[in-house]
C-alpha positions as CSV (number, residue, x, y, z in Angstrom):
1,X,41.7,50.3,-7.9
2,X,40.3,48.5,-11.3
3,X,40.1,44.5,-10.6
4,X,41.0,42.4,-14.1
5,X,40.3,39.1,-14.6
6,X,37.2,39.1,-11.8
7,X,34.4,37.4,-13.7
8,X,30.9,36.5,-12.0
9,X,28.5,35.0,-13.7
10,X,25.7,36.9,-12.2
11,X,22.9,34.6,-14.2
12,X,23.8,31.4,-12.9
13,X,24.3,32.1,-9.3
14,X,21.2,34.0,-9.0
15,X,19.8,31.0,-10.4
16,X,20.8,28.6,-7.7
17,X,20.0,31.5,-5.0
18,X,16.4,31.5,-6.1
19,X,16.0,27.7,-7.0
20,X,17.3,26.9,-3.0
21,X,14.8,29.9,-1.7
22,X,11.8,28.3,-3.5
23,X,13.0,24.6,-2.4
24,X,13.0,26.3,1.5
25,X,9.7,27.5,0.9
26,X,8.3,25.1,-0.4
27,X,9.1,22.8,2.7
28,X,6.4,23.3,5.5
29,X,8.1,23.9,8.4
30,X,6.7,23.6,12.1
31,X,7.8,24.5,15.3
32,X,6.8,21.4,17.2
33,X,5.7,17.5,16.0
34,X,2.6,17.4,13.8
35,X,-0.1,14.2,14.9
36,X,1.0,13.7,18.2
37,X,1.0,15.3,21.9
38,X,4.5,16.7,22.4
39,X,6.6,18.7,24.6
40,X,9.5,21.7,24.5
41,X,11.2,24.4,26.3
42,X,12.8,27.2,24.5
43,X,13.9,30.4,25.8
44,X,12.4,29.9,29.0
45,X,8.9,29.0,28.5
46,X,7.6,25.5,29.0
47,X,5.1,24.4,26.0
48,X,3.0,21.6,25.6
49,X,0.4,20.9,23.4
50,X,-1.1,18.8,20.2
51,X,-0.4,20.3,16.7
52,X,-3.1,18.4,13.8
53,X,-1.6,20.5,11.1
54,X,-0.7,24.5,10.4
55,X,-4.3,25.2,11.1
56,X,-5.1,23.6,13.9
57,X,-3.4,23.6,17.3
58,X,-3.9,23.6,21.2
59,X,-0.6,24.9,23.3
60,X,-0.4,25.2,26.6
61,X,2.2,27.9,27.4
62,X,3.9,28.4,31.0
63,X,6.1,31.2,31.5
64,X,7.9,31.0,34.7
65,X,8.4,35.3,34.8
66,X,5.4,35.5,32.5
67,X,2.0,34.2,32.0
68,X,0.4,30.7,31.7
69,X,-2.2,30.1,29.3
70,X,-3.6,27.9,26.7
71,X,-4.1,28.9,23.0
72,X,-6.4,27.3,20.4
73,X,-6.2,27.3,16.9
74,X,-9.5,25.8,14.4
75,X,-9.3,26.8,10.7
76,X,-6.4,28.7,11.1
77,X,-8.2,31.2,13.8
78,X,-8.1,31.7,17.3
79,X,-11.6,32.1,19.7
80,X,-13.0,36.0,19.0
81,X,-12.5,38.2,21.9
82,X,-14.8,37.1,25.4
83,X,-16.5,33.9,23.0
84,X,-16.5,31.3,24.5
85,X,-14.4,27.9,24.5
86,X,-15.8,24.6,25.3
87,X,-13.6,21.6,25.3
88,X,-15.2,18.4,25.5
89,X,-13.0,15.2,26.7
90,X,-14.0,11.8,29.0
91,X,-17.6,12.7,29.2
92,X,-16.4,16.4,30.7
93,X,-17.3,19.9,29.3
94,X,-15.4,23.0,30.2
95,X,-16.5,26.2,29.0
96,X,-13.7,28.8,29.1
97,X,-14.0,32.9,27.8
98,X,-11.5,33.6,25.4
99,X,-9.3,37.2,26.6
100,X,-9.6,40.3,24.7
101,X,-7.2,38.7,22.8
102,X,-8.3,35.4,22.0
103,X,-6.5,33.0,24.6
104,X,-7.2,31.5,27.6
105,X,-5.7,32.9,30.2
106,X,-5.2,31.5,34.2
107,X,-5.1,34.1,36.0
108,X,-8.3,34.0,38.1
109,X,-9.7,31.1,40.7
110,X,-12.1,29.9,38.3
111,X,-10.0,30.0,34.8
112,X,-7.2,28.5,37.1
113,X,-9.7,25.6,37.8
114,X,-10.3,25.4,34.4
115,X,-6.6,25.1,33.3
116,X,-6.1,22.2,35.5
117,X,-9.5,20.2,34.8
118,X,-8.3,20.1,31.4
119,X,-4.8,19.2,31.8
120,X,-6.3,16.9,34.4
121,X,-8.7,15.7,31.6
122,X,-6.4,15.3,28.9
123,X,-3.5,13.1,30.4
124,X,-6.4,10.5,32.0
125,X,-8.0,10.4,28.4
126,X,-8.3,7.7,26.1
127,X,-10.4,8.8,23.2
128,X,-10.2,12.4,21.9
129,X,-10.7,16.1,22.8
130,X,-13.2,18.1,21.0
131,X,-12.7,21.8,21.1
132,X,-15.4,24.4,20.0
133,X,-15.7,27.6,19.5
134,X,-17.2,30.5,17.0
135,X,-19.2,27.4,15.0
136,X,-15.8,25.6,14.4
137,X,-14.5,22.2,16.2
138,X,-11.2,20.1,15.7
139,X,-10.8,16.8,17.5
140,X,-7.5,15.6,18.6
141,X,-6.9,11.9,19.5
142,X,-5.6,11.7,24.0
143,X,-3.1,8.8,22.6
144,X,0.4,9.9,24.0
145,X,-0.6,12.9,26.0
146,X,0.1,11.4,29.8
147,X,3.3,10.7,28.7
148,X,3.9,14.3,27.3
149,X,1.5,16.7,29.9
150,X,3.3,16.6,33.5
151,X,1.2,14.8,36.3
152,X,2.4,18.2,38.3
153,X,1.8,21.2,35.5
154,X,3.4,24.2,35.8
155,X,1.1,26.7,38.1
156,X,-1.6,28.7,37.0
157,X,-0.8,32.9,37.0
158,X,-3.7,32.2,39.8
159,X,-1.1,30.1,41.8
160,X,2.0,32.5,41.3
């Protein structure tokens, strides 16, 4: 079957295909607010959590069927395996070990007291939150996080 008269100007419409690819790119695109405490749920999971820009994050995960745990992001890395996190807020410290891989997880008695110290910590806050670890800090300002971390958080993998 021979098609006449079926002209595409290949040129110009991969032209526009790449010009609206690099505008897309271009665009920085994050999965939750950036500057402010915030809230979601998506496929299940409960997040909460305070994202300063693409290189600096805390999130507070809680899967229902899953696990519950809190990620931290400085620099655009996460806590090295077992080092140790310390979060400093309302004249508190908590020092937390980082899993093998890098989170915090809420599994035992004493990271499960940890989890909810610091949500405890964060919603009563007024000032900021400094988190450390591996010779790297990020502060985040408390504004706004009472009204986006729940007064009853979702359990520890200790209280499942």
């Amino acid at each position: 079957m021979r098609r006449e008269g079926l002209k595409v100007d290949v040129c110009r419409s991969g032209s526009a295909a790449i010009a609206l690819t690099l505008l897309i790119a271009a665009e920085t695109v994050y999965a939750e607010p950036v500057g402010r405490w915030w809230s979601g749920w998506g496929m299940g999971v409960t997040e909460y959590g305070f994202t300063k820009d693409d290189r600096n994050r805390l999130l507070i995960s809680c899967d229902p069927h899953g696990e519950t745990n809190v990620s931290v992001l400085i620099g655009g890395r996460s806590p090295k395996p077992r080092s140790i996190v310390v979060f400093n807020v309302n004249g508190q410290t908590i020092q937390w070990e980082a899993s093998a891989i890098g989170d915090l997880k809420t599994g035992s008695h004493v990271q499960s007291s940890y989890y909810y110290a610091l949500i405890d910590e964060i919603r009563r806050g007024n000032g900021s939150l400094r988190i450390l670890f591996d010779a790297r800090s990020v502060s985040f300002p408390l504004k706004g996080s009472a009204r986006e971390l729940p007064s009853d958080p979702c359990p520890s993998d200790f209280g499942k």
